[in-house]
C-alpha positions in Angstrom: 46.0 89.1 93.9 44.5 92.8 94.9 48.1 93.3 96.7 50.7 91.2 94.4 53.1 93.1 92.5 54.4 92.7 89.2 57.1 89.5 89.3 61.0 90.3 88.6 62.3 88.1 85.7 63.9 85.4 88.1 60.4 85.0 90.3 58.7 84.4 87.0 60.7 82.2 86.1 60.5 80.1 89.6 56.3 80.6 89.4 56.5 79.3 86.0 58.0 76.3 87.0 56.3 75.4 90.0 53.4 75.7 87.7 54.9 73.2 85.6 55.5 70.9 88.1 52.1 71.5 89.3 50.2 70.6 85.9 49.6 66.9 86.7 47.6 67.3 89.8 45.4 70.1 88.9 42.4 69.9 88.2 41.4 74.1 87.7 43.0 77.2 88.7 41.1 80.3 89.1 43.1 83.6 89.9 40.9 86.7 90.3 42.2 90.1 89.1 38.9 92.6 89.1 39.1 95.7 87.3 42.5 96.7 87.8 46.1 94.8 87.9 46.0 95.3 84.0 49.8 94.2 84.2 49.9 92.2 86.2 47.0 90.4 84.4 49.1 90.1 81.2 52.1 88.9 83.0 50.2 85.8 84.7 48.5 85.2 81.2 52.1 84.9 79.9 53.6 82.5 82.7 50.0 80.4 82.8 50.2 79.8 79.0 53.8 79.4 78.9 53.4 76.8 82.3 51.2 74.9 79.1 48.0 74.2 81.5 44.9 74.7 80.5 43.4 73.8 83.9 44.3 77.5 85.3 42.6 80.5 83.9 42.8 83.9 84.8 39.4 86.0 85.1 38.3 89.7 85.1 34.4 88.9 85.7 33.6 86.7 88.8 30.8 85.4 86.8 32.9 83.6 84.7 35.0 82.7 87.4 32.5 80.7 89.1 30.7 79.6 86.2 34.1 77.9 85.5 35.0 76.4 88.4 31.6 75.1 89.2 31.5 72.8 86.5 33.9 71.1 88.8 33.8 71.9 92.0 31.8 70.0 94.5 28.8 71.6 96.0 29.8 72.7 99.6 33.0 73.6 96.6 30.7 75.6 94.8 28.4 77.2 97.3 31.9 78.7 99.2 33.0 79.9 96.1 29.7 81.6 94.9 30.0 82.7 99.2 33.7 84.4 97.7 33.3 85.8 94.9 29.7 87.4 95.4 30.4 88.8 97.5 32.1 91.5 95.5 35.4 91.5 97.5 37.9 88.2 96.4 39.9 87.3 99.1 41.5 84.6 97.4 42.6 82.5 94.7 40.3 79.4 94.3 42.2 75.7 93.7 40.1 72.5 93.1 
C-alpha cells in the first residue's frame, strides 16, 4: 500500500463491498502500511470493520504481521512471508 491513495467516497464504497462479498472465503488478510499512510491506515480500518471480517487486519509492525498470519499459513506460506516482510521493504499485501 506504500503508493495507494486515499479512496473517494464511491471507491470505498465498491472496496467495502467486494470485501463483503469476500468474507466467506477468507481465511486472513494482512495489509501492510509501515510508518506512514496514517490516513490512509484509518480509512482501511474503517471499511475492514465496517466489511464485518475479522479475518483481515491491518498492521503497522511486520512483527505482528507475520506472527499473525503464520498461525495459518503453511510453511513454504510462512517462510515467503517472513522472506517479505523481513526484509524491511513490503511489496505486497499477503492473502491466505
Amino acid at each position: 500500500m506504500a503508493k495507494a491513495k486515499l479512496f473517494q467516497p464511491e471507491e470505498a464504497r465498491l472496496l467495502k463491498r467486494i470485501m463483503e462479498l469476500d468474507n466467506s472465503r477468507l481465511l486472513r488478510s494482512a495489509i501492510y502500511f509501515g510508518s506512514n499512510s496514517a490516513t490512509l491506515l484509518l480509512q482501511m480500518e474503517r471499511l475492514i470493520r465496517e466489511a464485518a471480517s475479522p479475518a483481515r487486519k491491518t498492521f503497522r509492525d511486520p512483527q505482528k504481521l507475520i506472527s499473525w498470519m503464520s498461525e495459518v499459513a503453511t510453511s513454504d506460506e510462512e517462510q515467503r512471508i517472513r522472506e517479505i516482510y523481513n526484509a524491511g521493504r513490503p511489496v505486497a499485501d499477503i492473502t491466505a
